[in-house]
Backbone as a chain_set.jsonl record, in Angstrom:
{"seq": "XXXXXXXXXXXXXXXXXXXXXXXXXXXXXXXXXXXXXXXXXXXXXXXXXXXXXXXXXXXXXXXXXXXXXXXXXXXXXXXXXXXXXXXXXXXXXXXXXXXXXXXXXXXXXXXXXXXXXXXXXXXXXXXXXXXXXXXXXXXXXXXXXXXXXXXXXXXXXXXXXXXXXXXXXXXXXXXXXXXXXXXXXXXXXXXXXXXXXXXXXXXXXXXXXXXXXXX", "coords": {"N": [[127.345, 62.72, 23.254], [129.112, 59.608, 22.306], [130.711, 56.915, 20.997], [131.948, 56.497, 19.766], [133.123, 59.092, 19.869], [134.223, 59.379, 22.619], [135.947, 57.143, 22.094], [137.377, 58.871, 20.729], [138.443, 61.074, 22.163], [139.734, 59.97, 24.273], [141.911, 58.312, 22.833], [143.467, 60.476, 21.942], [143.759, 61.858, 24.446], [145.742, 59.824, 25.307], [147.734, 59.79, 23.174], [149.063, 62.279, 24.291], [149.532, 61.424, 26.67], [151.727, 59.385, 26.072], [153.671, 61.629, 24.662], [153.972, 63.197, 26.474], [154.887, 61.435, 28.938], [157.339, 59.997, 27.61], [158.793, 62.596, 27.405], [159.16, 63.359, 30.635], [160.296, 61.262, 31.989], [162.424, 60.22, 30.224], [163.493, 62.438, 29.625], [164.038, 63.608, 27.015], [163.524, 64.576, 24.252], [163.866, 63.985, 21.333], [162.607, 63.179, 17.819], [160.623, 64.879, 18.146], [158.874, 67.285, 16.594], [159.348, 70.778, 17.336], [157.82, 72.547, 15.808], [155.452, 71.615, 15.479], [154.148, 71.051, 17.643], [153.914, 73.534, 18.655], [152.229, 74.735, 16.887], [150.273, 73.303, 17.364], [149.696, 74.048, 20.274], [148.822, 76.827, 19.693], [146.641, 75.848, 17.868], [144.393, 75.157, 20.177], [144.408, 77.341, 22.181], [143.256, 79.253, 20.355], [140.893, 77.577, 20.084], [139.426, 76.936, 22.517], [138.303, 79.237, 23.039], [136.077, 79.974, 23.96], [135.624, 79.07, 26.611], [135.606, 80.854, 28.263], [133.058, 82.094, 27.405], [131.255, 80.162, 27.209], [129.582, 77.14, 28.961], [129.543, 73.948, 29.194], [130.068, 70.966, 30.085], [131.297, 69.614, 32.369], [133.434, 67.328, 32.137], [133.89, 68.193, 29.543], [134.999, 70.355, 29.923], [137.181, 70.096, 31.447], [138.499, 68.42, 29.708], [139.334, 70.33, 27.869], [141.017, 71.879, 29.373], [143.16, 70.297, 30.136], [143.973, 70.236, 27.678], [145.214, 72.427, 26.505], [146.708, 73.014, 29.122], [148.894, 71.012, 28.557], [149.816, 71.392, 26.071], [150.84, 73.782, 26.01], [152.848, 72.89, 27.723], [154.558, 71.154, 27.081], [155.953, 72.725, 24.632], [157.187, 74.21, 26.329], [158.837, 73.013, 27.972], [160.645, 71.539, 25.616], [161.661, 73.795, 24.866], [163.192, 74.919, 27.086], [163.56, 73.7, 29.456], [166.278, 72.373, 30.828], [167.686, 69.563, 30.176], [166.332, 68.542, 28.445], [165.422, 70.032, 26.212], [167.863, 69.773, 24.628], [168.012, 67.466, 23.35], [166.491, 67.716, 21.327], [166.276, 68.456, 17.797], [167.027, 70.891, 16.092], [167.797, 71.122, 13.803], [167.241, 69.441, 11.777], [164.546, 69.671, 12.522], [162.929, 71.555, 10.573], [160.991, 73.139, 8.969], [158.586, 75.636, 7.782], [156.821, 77.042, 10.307], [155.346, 78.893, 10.597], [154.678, 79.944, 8.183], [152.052, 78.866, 7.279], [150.406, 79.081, 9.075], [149.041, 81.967, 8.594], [147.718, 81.805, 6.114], [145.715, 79.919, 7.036], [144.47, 81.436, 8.699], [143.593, 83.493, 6.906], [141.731, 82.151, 5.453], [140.023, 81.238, 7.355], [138.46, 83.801, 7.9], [137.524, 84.373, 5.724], [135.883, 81.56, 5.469], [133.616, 80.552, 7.202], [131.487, 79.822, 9.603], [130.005, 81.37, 11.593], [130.337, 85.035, 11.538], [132.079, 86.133, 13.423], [133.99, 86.549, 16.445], [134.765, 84.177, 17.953], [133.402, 82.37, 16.381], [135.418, 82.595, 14.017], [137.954, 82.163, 14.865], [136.778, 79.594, 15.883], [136.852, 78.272, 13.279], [139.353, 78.636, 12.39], [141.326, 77.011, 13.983], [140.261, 74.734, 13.329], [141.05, 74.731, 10.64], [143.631, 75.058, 10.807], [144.662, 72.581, 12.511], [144.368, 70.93, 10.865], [146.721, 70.565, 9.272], [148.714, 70.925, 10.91], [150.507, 68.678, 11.473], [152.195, 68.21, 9.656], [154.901, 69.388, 10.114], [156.055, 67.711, 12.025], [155.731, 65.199, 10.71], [157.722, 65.601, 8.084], [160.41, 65.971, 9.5], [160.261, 63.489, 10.492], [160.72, 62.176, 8.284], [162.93, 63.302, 7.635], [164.861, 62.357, 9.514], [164.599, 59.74, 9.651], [164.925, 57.681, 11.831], [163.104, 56.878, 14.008], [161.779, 56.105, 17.779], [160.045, 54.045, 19.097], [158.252, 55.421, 21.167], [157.625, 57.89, 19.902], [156.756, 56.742, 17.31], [154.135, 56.028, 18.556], [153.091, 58.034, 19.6], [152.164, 59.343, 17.508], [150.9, 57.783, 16.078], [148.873, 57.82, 17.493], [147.698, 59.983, 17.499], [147.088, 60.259, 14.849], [145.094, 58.381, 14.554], [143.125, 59.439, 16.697], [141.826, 61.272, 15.048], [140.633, 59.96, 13.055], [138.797, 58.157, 14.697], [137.075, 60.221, 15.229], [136.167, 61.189, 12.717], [134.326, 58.992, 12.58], [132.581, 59.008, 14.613], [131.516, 61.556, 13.578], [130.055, 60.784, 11.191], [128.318, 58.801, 12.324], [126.77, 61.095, 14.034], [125.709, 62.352, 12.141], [123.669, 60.304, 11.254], [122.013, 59.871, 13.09], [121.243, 62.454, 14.08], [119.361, 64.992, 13.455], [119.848, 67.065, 11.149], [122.582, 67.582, 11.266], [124.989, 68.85, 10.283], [128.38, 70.019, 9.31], [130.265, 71.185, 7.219], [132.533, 72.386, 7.257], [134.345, 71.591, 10.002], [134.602, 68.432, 9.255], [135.073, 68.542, 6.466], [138.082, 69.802, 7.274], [138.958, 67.597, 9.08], [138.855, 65.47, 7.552], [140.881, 65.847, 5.294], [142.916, 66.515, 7.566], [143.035, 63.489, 8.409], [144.109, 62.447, 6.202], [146.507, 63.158, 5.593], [147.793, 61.388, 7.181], [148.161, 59.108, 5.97], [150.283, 58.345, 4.834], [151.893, 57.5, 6.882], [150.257, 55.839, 8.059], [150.535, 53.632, 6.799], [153.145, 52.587, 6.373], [153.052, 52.338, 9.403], [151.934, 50.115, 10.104], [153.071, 48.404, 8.488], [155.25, 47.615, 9.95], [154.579, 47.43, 12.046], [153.369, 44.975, 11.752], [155.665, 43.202, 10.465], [157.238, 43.389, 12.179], [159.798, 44.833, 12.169], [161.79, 47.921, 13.189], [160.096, 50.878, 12.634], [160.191, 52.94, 9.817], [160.235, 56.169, 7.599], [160.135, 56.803, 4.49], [162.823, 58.781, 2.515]], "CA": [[128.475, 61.817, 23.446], [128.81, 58.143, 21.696], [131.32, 55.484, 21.482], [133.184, 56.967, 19.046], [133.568, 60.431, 20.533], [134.613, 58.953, 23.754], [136.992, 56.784, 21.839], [138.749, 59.766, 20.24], [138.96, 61.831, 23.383], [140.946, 58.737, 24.679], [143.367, 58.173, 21.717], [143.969, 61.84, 21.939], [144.458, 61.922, 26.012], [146.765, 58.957, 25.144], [149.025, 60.612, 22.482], [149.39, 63.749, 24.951], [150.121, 60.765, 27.703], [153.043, 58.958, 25.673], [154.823, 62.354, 24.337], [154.915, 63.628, 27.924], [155.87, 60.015, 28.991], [158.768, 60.426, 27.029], [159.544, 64.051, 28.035], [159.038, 63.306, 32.087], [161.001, 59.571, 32.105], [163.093, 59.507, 29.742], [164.057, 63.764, 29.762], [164.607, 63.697, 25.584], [162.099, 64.793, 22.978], [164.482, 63.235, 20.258], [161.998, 62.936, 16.988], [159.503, 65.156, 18.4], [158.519, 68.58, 16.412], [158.568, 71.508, 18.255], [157.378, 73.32, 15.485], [154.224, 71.168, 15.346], [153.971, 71.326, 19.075], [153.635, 75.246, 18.747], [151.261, 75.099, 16.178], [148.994, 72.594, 18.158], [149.438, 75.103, 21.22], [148.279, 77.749, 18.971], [145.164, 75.267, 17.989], [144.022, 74.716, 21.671], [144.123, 78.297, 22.699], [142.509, 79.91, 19.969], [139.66, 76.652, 19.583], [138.82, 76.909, 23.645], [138.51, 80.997, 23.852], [134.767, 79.32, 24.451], [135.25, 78.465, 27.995], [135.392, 82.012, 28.97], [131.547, 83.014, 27.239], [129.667, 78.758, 27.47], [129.576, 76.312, 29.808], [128.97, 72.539, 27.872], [130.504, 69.739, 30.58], [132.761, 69.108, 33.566], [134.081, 66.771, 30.857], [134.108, 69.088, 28.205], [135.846, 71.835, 30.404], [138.436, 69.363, 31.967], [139.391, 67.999, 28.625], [140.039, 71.756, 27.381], [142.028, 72.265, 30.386], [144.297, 69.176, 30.014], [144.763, 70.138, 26.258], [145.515, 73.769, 26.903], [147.805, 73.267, 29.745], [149.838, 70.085, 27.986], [150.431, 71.772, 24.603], [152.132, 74.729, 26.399], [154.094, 72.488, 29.047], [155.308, 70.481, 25.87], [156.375, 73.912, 24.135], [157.881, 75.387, 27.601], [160.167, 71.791, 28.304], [161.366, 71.539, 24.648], [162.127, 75.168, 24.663], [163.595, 75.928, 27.831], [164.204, 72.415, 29.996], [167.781, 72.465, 30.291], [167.918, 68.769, 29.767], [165.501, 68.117, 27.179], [166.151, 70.59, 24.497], [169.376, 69.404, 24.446], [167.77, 66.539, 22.279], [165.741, 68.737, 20.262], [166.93, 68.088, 16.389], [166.518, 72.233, 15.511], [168.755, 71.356, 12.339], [166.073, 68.984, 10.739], [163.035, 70.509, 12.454], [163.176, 73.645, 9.645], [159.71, 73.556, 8.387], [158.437, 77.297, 8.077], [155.357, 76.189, 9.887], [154.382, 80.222, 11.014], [154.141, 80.2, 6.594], [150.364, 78.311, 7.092], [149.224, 80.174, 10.308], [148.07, 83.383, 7.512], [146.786, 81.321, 5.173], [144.662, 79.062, 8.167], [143.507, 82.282, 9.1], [142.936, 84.189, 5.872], [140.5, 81.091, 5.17], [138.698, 81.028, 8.61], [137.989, 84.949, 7.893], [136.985, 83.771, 4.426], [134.77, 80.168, 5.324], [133.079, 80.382, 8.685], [129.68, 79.272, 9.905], [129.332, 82.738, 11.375], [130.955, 85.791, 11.009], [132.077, 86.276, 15.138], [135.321, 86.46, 16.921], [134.73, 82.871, 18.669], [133.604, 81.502, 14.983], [136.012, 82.61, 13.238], [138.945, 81.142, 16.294], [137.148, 78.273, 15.903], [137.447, 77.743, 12.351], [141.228, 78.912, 12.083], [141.679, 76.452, 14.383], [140.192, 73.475, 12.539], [142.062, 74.819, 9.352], [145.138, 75.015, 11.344], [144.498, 71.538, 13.314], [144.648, 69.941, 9.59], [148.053, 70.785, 8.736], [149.957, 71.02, 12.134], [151.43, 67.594, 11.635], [153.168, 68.298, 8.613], [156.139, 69.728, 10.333], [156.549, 66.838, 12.895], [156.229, 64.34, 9.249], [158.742, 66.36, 7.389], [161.114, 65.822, 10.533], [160.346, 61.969, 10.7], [161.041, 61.438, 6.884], [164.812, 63.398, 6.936], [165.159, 61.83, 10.326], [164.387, 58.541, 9.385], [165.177, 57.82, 13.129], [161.987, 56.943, 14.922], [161.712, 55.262, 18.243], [158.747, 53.568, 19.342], [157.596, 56.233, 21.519], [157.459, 59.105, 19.182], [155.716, 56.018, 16.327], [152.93, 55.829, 19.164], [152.86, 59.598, 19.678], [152.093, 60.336, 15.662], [149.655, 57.227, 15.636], [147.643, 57.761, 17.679], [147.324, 61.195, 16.653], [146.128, 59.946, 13.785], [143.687, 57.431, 15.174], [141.802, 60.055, 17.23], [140.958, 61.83, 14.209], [140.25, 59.035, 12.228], [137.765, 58.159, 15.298], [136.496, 61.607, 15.418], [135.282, 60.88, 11.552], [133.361, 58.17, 12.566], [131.825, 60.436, 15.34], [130.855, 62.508, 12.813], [129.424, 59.222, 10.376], [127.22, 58.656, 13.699], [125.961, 62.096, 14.52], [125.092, 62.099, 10.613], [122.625, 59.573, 10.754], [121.295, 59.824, 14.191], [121.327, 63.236, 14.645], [118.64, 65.56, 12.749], [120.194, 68.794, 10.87], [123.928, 67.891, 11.782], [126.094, 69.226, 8.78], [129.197, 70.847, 9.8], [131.248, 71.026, 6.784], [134.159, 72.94, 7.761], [134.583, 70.742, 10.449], [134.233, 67.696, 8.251], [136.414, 68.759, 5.607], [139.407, 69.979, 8.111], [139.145, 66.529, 9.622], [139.384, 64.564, 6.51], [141.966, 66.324, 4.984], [144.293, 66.13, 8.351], [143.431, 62.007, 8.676], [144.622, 61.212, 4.845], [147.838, 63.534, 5.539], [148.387, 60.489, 8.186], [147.768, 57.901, 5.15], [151.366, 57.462, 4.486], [152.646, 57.13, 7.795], [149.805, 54.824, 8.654], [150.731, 52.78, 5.819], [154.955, 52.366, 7.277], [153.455, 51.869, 10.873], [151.118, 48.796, 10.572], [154.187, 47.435, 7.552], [156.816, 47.296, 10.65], [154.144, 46.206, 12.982], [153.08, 43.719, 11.002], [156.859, 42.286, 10.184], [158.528, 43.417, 13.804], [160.905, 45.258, 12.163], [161.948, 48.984, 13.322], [160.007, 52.211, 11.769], [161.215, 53.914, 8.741], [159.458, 56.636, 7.228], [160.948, 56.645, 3.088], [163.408, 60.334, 2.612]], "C": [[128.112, 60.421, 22.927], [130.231, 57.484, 21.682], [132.837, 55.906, 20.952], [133.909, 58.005, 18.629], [134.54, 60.267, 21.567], [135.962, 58.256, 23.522], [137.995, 57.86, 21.793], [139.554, 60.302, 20.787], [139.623, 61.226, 23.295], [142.439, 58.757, 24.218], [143.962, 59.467, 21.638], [144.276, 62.563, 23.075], [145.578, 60.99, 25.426], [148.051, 59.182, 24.151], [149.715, 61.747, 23.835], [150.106, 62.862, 26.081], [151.948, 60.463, 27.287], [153.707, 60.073, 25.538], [155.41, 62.994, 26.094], [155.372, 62.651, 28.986], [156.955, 60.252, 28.778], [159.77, 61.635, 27.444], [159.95, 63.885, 29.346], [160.095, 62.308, 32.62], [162.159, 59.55, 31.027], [164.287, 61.364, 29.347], [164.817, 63.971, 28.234], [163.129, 64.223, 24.568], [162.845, 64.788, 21.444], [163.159, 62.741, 19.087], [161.162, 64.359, 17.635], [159.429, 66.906, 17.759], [158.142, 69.811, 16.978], [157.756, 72.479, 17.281], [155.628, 72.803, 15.577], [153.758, 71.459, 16.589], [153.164, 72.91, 19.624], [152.685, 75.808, 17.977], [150.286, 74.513, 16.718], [148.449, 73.597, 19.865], [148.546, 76.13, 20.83], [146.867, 77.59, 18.286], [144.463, 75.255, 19.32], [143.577, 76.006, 22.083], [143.158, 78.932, 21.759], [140.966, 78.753, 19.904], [138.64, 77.198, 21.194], [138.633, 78.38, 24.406], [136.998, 80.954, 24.412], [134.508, 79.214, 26.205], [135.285, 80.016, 28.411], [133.902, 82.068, 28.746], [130.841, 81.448, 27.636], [130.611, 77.587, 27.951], [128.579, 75.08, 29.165], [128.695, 71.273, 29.434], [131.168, 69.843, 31.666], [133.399, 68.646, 32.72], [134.932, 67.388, 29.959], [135.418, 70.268, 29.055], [137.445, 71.248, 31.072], [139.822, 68.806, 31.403], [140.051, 69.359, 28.207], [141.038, 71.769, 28.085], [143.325, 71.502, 30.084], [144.51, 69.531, 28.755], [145.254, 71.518, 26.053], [146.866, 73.68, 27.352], [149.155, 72.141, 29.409], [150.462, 70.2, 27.208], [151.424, 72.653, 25.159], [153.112, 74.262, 27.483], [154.699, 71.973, 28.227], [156.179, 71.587, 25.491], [157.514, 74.689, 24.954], [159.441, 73.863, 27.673], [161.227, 71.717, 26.864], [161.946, 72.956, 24.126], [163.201, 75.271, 25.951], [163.916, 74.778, 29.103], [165.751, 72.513, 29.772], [168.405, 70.767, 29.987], [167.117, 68.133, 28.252], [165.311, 68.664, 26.26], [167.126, 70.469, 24.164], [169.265, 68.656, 23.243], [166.859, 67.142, 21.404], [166.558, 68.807, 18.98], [166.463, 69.525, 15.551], [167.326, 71.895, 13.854], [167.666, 70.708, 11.112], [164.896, 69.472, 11.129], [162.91, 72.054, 11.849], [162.031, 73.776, 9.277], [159.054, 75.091, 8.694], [157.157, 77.019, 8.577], [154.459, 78.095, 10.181], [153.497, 80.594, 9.362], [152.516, 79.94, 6.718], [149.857, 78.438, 7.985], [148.81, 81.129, 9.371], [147.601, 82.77, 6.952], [145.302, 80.402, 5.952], [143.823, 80.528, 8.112], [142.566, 83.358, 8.248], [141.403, 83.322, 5.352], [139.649, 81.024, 6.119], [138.376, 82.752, 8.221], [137.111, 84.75, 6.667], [135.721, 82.776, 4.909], [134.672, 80.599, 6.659], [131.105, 80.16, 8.945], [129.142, 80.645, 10.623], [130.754, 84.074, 11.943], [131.314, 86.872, 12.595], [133.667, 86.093, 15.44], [135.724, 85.207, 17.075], [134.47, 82.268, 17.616], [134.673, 81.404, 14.371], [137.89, 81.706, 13.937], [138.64, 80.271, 15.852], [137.852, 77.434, 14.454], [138.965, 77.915, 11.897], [141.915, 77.943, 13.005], [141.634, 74.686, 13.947], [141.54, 73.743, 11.4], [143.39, 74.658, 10.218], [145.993, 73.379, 12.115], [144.843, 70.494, 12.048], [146.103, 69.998, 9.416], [149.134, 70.95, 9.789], [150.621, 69.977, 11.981], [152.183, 67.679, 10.171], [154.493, 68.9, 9.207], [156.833, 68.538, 11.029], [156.861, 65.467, 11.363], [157.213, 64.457, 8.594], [160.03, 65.681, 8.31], [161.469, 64.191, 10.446], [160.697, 61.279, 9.199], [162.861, 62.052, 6.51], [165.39, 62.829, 8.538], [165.692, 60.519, 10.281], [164.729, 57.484, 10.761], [163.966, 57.702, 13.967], [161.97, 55.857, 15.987], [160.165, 55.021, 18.642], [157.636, 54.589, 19.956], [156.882, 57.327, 21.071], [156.536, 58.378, 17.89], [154.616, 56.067, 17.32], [152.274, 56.71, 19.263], [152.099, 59.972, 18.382], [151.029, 59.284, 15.64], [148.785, 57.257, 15.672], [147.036, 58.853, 18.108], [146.305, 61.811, 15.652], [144.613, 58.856, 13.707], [142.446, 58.435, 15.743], [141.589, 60.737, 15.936], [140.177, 60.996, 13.675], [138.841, 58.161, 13.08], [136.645, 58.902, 15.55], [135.53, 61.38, 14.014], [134.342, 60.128, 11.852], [132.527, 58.7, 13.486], [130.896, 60.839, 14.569], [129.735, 61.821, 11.997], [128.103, 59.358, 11.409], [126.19, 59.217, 13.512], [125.143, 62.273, 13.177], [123.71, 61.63, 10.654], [121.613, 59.474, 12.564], [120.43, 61.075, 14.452], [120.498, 64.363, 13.478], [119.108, 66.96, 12.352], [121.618, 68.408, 11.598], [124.485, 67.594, 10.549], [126.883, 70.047, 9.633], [129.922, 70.878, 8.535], [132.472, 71.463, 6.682], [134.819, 71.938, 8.818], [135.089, 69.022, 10.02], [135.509, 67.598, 7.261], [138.009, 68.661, 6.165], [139.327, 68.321, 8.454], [139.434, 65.347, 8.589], [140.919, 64.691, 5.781], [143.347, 65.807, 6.244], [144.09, 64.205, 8.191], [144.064, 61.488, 7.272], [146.327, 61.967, 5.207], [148.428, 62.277, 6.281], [148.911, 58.937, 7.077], [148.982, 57.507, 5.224], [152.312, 56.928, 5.376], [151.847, 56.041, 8.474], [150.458, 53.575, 8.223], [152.213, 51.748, 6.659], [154.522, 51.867, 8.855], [152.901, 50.417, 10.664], [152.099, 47.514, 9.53], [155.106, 47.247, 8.933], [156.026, 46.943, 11.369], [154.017, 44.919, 12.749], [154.666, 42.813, 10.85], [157.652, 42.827, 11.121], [159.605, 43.413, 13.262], [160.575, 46.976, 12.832], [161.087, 50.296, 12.077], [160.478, 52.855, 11.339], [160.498, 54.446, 7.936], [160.426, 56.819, 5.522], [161.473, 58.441, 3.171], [162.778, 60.937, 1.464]], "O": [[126.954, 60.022, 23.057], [130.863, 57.72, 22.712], [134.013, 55.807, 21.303], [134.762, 58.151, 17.754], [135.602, 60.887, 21.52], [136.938, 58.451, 24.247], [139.046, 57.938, 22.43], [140.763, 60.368, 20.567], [140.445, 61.395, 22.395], [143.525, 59.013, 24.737], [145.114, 59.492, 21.203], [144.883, 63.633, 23.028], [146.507, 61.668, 24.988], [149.183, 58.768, 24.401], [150.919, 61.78, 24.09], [151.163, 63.307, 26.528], [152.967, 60.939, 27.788], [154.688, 60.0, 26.278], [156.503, 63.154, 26.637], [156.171, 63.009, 29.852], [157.687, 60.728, 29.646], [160.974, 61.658, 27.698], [161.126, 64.204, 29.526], [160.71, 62.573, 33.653], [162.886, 58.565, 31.152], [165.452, 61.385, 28.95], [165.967, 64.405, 28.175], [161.925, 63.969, 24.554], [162.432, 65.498, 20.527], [162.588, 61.746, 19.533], [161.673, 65.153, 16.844], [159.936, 67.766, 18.48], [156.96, 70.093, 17.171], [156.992, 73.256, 17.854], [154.721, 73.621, 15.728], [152.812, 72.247, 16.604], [152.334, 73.231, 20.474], [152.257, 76.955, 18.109], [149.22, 75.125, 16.643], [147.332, 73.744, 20.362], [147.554, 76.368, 21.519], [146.074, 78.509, 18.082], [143.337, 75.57, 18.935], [142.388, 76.056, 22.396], [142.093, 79.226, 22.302], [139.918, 79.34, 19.635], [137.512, 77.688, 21.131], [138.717, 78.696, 25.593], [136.663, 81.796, 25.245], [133.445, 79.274, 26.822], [134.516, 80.062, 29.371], [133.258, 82.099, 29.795], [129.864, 81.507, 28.382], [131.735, 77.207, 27.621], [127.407, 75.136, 28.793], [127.602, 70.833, 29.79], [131.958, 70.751, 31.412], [134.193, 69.456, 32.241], [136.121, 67.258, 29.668], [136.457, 70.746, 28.601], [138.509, 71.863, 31.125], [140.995, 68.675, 31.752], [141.279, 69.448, 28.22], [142.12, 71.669, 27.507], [144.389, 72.062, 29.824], [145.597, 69.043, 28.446], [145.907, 71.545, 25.01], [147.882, 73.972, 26.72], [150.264, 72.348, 29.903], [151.523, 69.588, 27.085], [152.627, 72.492, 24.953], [153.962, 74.966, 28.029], [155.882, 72.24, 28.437], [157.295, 71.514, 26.007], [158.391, 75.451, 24.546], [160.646, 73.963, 27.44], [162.445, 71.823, 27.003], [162.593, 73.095, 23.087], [164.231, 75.854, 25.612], [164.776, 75.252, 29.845], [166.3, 72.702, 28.686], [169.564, 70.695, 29.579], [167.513, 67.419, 27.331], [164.994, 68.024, 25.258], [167.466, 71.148, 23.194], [169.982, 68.849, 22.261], [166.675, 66.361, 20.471], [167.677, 69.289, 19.15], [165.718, 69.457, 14.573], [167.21, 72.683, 12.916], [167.358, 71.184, 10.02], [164.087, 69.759, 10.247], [162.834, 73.172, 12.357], [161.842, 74.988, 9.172], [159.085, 75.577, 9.825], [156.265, 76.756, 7.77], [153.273, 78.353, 9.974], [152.407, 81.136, 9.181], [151.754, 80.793, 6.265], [148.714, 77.986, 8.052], [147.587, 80.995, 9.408], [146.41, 83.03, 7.12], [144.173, 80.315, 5.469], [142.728, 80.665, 7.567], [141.482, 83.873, 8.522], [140.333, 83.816, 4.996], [138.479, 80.757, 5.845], [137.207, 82.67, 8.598], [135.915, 85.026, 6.762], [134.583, 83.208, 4.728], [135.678, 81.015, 7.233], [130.01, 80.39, 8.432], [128.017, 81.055, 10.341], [131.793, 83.862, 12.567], [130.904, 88.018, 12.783], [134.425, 85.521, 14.657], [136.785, 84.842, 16.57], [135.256, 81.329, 17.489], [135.084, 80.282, 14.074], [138.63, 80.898, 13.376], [139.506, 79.619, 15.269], [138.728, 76.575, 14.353], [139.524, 77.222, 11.047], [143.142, 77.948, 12.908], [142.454, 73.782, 14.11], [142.624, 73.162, 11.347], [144.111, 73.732, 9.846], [147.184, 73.093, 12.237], [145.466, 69.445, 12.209], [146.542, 68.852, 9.515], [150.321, 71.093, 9.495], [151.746, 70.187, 12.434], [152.835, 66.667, 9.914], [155.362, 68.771, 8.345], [158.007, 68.285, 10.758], [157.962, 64.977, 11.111], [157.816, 63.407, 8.37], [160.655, 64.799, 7.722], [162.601, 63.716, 10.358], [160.901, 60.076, 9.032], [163.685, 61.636, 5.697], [166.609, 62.962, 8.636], [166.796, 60.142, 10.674], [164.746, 56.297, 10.434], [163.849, 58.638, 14.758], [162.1, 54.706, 15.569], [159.27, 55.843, 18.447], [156.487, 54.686, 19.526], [155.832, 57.743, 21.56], [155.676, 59.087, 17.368], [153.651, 56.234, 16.575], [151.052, 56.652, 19.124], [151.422, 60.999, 18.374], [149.998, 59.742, 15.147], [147.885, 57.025, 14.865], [146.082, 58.878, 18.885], [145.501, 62.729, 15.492], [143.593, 58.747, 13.028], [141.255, 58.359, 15.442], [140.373, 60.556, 15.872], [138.965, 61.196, 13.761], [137.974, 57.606, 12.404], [135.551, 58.508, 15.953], [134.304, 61.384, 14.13], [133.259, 60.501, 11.401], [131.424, 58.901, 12.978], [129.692, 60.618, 14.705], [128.579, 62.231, 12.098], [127.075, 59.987, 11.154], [125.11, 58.775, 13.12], [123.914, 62.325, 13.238], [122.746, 62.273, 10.238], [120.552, 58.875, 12.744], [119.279, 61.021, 14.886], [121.202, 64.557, 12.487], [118.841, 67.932, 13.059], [121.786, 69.023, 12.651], [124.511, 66.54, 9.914], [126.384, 70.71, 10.543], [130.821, 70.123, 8.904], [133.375, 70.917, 6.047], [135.891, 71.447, 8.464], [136.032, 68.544, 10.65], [136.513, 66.887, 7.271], [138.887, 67.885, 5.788], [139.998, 67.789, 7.569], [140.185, 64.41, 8.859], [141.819, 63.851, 5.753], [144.323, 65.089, 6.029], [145.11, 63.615, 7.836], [144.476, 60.333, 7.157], [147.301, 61.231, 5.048], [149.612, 62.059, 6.026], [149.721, 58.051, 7.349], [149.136, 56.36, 5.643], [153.252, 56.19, 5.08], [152.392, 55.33, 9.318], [150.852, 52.674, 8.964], [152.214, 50.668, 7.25], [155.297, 51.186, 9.527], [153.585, 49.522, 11.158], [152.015, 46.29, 9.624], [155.914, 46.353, 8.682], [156.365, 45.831, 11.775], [154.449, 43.958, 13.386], [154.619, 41.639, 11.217], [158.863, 42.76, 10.914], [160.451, 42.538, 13.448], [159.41, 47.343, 12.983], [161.481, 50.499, 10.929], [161.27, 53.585, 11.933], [159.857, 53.649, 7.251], [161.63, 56.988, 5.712], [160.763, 59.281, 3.725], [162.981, 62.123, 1.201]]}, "num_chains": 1, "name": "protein.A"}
């Protein structure tokens, strides 16, 4: 654990805080992707099939838990809430996102660090962890409709990864024999997909106008 592990956790409890903020208080999930939602569910379960065979943390096992049971309470309210799928935007959330679950997984059967049930989970879950926010993006660019809550939700989304890299930077140079590059890769790849929405958030912070992602 280091500074900028601890950060990421954080920024990545704190996304999961604001969207179900929003869901709990305000009973709308207006901007919010359920397809991405269902693909991040679908990261969580297959990444943490771990806690059944090794025991890491209290920490470690607490955080699983909270990211386990948040993805599918997200998934269950915007599905099946009788007030809050109401605001659910199924007409612009069309992205085919089940299309890049086979290909995630044809590649974790393909690239894996070893050739195991629980390896191969994990890596279909990195590969899959890269590209889940492309449906909720897609959404926010024919939307063009973003309120603050759902810009905080996607930022700092993109922050914990982008903390998670530097993690990695760290363990690099501290840490004797730490190469992961599947890990590595997946994680770069998802933080530049964020590039262009970083770009639009810190332009409207910066001039305190309203977020607008270009169509």
């Amino acid at each position: 654990m280091n500074i900028f592990r601890l950060a990421g956790d954080m920024t990545h409890l704190a996304s999961v805080l604001v969207l179900l903020l929003k869901i709990h208080t305000i009973k709308s999930c207006a901007g919010i992707s359920l397809k991405t939602q269902e693909l991040y569910a679908l990261v969580f379960a297959s990444r943490y099939l771990d806690m059944f065979t090794s025991y890491v943390s209290f920490y470690n096992t607490v955080m699983k838990l909270i990211f386990l049971g948040s993805s599918f309470s997200i998934v269950w309210y915007m599905r099946h809430h009788k007030l809050v799928r109401r605001s659910y935007d199924k007409d612009h959330d069309t992205f085919r996102h089940f299309f890049i679950v086979l290909p995630c997984l044809i590649l974790a059967l393909l690239i894996n660090e070893k050739f195991t049930f629980i390896e191969v989970m994990w890596a279909f879950s990195l590969y899959l962890e890269a590209v889940a926010i492309l449906p909720q993006l897609v959404l926010l660019q024919r939307t063009r409709n973003i309120d603050n809550l759902t810009g905080q939700y996607v930022f700092l989304l993109g922050a914990y990864r982008a903390l998670y890299i530097l993690n990695w930077v760290y363990r690099f140079f501290t840490e004797p024999h730490y190469v992961h590059w599947i890990t590595w890769i997946s994680g770069l790849v998802q933080t530049l997909l964020y590039a262009d929405f970083f770009y639009y958030y810190f332009q409207s912070w910066k001039n305190n106008v309203k977020l607008e992602l270009p169509a």
